[in-house]
C-alpha positions as CSV (number, residue, x, y, z in Angstrom):
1,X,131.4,84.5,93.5
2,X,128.5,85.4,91.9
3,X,128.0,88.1,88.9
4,X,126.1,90.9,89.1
5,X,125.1,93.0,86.5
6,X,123.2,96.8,86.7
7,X,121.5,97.4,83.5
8,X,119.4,100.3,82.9
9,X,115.7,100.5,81.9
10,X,116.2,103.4,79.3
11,X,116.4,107.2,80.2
12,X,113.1,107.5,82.3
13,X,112.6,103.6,82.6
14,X,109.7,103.6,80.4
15,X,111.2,99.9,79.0
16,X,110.3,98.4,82.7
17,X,107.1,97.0,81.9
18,X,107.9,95.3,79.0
19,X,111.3,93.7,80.1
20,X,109.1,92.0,82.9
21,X,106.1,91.1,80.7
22,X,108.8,89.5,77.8
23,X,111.5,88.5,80.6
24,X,114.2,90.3,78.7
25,X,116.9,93.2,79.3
26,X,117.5,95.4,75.9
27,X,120.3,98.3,75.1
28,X,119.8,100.6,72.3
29,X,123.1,101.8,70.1
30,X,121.0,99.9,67.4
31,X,123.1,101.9,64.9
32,X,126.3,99.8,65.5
33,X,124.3,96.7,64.0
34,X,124.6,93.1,65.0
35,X,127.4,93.5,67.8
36,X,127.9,89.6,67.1
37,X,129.2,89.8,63.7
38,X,132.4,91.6,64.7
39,X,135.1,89.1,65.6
40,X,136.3,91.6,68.4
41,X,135.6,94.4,70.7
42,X,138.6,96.8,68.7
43,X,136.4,96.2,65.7
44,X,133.1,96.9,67.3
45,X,134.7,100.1,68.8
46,X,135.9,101.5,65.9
47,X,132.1,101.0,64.1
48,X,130.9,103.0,67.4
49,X,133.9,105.9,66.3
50,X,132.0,105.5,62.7
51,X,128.4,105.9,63.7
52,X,128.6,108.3,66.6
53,X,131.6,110.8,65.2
54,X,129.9,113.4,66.6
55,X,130.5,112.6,70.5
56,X,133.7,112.4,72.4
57,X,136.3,109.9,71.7
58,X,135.8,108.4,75.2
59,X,132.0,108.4,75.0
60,X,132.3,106.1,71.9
61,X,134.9,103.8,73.6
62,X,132.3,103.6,76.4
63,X,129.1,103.4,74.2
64,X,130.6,100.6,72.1
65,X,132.0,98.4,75.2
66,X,129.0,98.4,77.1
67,X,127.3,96.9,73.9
68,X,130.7,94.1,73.9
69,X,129.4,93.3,77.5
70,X,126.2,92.8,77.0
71,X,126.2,90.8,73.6
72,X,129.2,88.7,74.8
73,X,129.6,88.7,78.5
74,X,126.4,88.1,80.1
75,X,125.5,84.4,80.6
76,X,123.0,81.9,82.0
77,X,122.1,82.4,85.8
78,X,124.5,85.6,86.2
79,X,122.3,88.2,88.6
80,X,120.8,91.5,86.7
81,X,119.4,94.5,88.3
82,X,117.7,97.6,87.2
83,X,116.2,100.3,88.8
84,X,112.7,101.9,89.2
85,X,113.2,105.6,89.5
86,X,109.3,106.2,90.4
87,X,109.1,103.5,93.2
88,X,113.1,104.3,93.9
89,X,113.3,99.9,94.3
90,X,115.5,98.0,92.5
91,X,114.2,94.7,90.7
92,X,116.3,91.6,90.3
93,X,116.0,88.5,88.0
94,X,118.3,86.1,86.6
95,X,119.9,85.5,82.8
96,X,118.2,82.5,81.3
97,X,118.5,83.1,77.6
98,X,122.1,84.3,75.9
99,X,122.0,87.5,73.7
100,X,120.3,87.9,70.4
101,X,119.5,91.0,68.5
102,X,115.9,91.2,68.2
103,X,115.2,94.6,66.5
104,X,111.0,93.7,66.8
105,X,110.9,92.1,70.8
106,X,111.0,95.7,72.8
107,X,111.9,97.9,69.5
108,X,114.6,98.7,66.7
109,X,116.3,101.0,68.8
110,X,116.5,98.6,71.4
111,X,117.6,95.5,69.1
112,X,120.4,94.2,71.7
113,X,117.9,91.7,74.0
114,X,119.1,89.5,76.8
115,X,116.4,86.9,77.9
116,X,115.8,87.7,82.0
117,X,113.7,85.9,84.5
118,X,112.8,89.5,86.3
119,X,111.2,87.8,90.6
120,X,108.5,89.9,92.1
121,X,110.2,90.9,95.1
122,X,112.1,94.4,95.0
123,X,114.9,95.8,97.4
124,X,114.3,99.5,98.1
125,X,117.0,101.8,97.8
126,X,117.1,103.1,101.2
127,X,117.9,99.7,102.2
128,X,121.5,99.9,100.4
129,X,123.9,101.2,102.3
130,X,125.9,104.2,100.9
131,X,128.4,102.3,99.5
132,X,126.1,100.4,97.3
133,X,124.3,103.4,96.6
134,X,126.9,106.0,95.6
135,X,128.1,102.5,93.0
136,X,124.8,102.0,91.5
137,X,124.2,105.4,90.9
138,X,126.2,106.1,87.6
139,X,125.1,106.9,84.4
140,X,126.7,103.8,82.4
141,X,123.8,101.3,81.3
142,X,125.4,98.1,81.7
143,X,128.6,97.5,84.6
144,X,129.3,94.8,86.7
145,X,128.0,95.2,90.4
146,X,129.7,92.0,92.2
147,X,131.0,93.7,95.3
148,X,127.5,94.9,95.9
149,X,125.9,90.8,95.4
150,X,126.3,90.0,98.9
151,X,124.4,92.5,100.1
152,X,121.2,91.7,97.4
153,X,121.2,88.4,98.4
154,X,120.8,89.4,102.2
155,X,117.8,91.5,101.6
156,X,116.4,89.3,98.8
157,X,116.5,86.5,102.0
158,X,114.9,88.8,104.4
159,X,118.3,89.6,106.4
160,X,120.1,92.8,107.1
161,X,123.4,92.5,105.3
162,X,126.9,93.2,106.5
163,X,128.4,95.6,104.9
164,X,131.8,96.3,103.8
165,X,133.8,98.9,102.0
166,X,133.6,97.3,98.3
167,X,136.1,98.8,95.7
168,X,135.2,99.1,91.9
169,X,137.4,97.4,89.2
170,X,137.1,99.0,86.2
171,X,137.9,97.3,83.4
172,X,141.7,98.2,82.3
173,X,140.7,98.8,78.7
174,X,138.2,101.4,79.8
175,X,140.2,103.2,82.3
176,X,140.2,107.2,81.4
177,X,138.1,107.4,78.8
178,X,134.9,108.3,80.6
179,X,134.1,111.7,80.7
180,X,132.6,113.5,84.1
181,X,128.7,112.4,83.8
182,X,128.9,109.5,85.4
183,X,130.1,112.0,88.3
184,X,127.3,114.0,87.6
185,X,124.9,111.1,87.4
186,X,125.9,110.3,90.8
187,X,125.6,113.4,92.6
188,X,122.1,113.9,91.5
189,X,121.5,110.5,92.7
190,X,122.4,110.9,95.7
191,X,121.1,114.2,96.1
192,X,117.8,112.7,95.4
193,X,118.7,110.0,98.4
194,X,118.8,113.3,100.5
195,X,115.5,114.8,99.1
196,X,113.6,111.1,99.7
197,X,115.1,111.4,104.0
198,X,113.3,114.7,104.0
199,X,109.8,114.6,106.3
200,X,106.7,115.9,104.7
201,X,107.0,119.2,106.3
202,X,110.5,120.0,105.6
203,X,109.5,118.9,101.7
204,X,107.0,121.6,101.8
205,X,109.4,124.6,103.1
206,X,111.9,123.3,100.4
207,X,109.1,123.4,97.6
208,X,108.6,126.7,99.3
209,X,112.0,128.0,99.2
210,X,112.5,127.1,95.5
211,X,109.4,128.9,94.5
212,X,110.5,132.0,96.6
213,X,114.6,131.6,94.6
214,X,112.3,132.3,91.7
215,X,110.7,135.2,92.7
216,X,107.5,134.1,93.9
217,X,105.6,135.0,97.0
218,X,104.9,132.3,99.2
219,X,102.1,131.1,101.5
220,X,102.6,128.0,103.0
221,X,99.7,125.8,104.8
222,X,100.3,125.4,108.4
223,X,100.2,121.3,109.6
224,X,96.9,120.2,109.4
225,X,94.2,119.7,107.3
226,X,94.9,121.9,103.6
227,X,91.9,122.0,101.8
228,X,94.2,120.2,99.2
229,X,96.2,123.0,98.9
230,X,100.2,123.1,100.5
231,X,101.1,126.2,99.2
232,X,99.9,129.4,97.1
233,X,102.5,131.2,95.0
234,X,102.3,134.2,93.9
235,X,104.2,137.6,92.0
236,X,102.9,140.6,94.2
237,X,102.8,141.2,97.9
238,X,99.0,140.8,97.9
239,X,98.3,138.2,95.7
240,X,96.1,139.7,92.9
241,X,99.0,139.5,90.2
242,X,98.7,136.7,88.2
243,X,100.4,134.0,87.6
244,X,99.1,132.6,91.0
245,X,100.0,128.9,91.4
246,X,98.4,126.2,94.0
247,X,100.7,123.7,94.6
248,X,99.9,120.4,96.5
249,X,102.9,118.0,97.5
250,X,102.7,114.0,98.2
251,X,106.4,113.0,99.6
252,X,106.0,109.3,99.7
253,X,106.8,105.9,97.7
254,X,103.2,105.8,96.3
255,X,102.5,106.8,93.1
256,X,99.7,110.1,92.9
257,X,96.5,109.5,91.1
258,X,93.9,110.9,89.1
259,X,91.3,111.8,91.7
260,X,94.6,113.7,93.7
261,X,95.0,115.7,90.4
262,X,91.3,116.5,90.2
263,X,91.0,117.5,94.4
264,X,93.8,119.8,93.3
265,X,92.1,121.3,90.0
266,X,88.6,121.5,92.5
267,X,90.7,123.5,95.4
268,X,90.8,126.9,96.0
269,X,91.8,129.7,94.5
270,X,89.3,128.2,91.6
271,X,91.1,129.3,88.7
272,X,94.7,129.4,89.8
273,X,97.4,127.6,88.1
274,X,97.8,124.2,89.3
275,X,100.9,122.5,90.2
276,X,101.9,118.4,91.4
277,X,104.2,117.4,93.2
278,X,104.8,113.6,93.8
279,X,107.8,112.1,95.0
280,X,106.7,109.0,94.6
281,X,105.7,109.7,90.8
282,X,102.6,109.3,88.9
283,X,100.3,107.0,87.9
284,X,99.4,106.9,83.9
285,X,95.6,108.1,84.6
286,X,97.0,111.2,86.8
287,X,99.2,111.9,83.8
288,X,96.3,111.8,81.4
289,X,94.1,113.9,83.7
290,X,97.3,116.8,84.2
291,X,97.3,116.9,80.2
292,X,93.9,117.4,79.8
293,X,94.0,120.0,82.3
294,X,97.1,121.7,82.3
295,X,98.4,120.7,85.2
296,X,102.2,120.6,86.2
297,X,103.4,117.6,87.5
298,X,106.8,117.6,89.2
299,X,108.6,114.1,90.2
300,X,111.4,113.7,91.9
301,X,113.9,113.8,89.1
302,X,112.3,117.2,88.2
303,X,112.9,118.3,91.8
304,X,116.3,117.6,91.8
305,X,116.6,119.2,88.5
306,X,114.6,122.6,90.0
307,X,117.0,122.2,93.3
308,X,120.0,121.9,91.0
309,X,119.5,125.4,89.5
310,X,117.7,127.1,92.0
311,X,119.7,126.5,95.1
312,X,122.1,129.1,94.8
313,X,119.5,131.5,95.1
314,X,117.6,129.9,98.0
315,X,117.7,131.7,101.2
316,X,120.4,130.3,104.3
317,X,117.2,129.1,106.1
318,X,115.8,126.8,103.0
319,X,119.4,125.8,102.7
320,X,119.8,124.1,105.8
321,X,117.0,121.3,105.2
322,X,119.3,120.4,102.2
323,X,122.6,121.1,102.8
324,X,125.3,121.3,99.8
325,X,128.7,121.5,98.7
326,X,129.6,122.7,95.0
327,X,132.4,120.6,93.8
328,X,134.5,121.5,90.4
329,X,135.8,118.9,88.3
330,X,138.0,119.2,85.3
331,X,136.7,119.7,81.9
């Protein structure tokens, strides 16, 4: 069977772009040193319980395993996957050089390189089915995916995969020393899964019903054409107390641009406090153009984020287009 390997593009995949130019995969933990000159993973573990004293016992354990794996356990032609948060697509390529730690090829604090032939064709997430989606949604940076490669392959081919119910091995010497974010990790995943299967209309009464949690007043556009504006936000009843906010909304894969921003800034109320949101993310000149302007930009990781602390205090109506369960889970 073949290997399959999820490594993750740092915290906001910002190292993306330069894995694909360089065709590598990199992993911080840079202060563990050369993983190669310990003779075995009980001596590279107990560096990680050196360096990072500070975190939980079972964080290190983790920390300094996933560095084992990728310095000794990836190898020519196995299958490696990352994901794009801001296109929501996951990009495949193919180990053709062995680990080497390369403090200068992405940066020192991500030394640990793996040479990668990254292909041009992506798999979007909501292709997956939930099985594959609620596995590849944890927080770990590097675990083996194999139960999922089947169904890669099928879409990679053009096909619609058959699915079954795929269990996770962990490795025995890891068993119970996690601690609860990769449960985390993976209900905000799949929370933003939910957000994405929400119609443009139903985004804009949720934007709505966050803003109205937090004590705004809210005036949202009816369909049609907006004047660039999706909703006005304000404190009082009538509007005149300031902060008001315009808000504009783009639910879609494709990343918002500059001119978007600047239609925004140009709308009425002239004035008004301006504020993005792009579920499909940004593009670098909309970014510039926000900063320059004070602009708020909100991407879908913010949204979850805002929906994560503001839900509670949403109304039962804005509640339904995103239903919720709170779950408790040990300490």
């Amino acid at each position: 069977m073949s290997r399959w390997w999820m490594v993750r593009a740092g915290d906001n995949n910002e190292l993306i772009p330069d894995w694909i130019s360089k065709e590598v995969a990199s992993i911080g933990w840079s202060e563990i040193g050369n993983p190669l000159s310990y003779s075995t993973r009980d001596k590279l573990i107990e560096k990680a319980h050196a360096v990072y004293s500070k975190e939980k016992p079972g964080t290190r354990i983790t920390w300094g395993s996933q560095v084992w794996k990728f310095s000794r356990e990836l190898v020519v032609d196995d299958n490696v996957i990352t994901y794009s948060k801001e296109t929501r697509e996951y990009i495949i390529g193919k180990v053709k050089q062995l680990y080497t730690y390369n403090p200068v090829m992405i940066s020192d604090y991500y030394p640990n390189v793996v040479g990668v032939k990254w292909g041009t064709k992506r798999i979007s997430r909501d292709d997956l089915s939930q099985g594959a989606k609620n596995s590849l949604g944890g927080i770990s940076t590097v675990f083996r995916v194999d139960n999922w490669g089947n169904e890669f392959e099928s879409l990679l081919q053009g096909k619609q995969p058959v699915t079954v119910a795929a269990q996770t091995t962990p490795n025995e010497s890891e068993v119970g020393v996690t601690d609860n974010s990769d449960f985390i990790q993976q209900a905000l995943t799949l929370l933003e899964d939910a957000i994405d299967k929400l119609d443009a209309w139903q985004m804009q009464d949720l934007f709505g019903g966050l803003l109205e949690a937090m004590g705004y007043q809210v005036r949202i556009s009816p369909k049609g054409p907006d004047g660039g504006v999706d909703i006005i936000a304000h404190r009082d009843a009538f509007g005149f107390e300031k902060p008001i906010i315009k808000v504009q909304l783009k639910h879609r894969k494709v990343a918002a641009g500059g001119p978007e921003i600047q239609q925004l800034l140009g709308a009425n109320p002239i004035g008004a406090s301006s504020l993005f949101v792009s579920t499909g993310g940004f593009t670098s000149q909309a970014k510039t153009v926000a900063q320059q302007h004070s602009v708020k930009l909100v991407d879908l990781t913010d949204l979850v984020e805002l929906v994560n602390e503001w839900y509670e205090k949403m109304t039962a109506e804005k509640k339904a287009l995103l239903p919720l369960k709170r779950v408790y889970i040990p300490n």
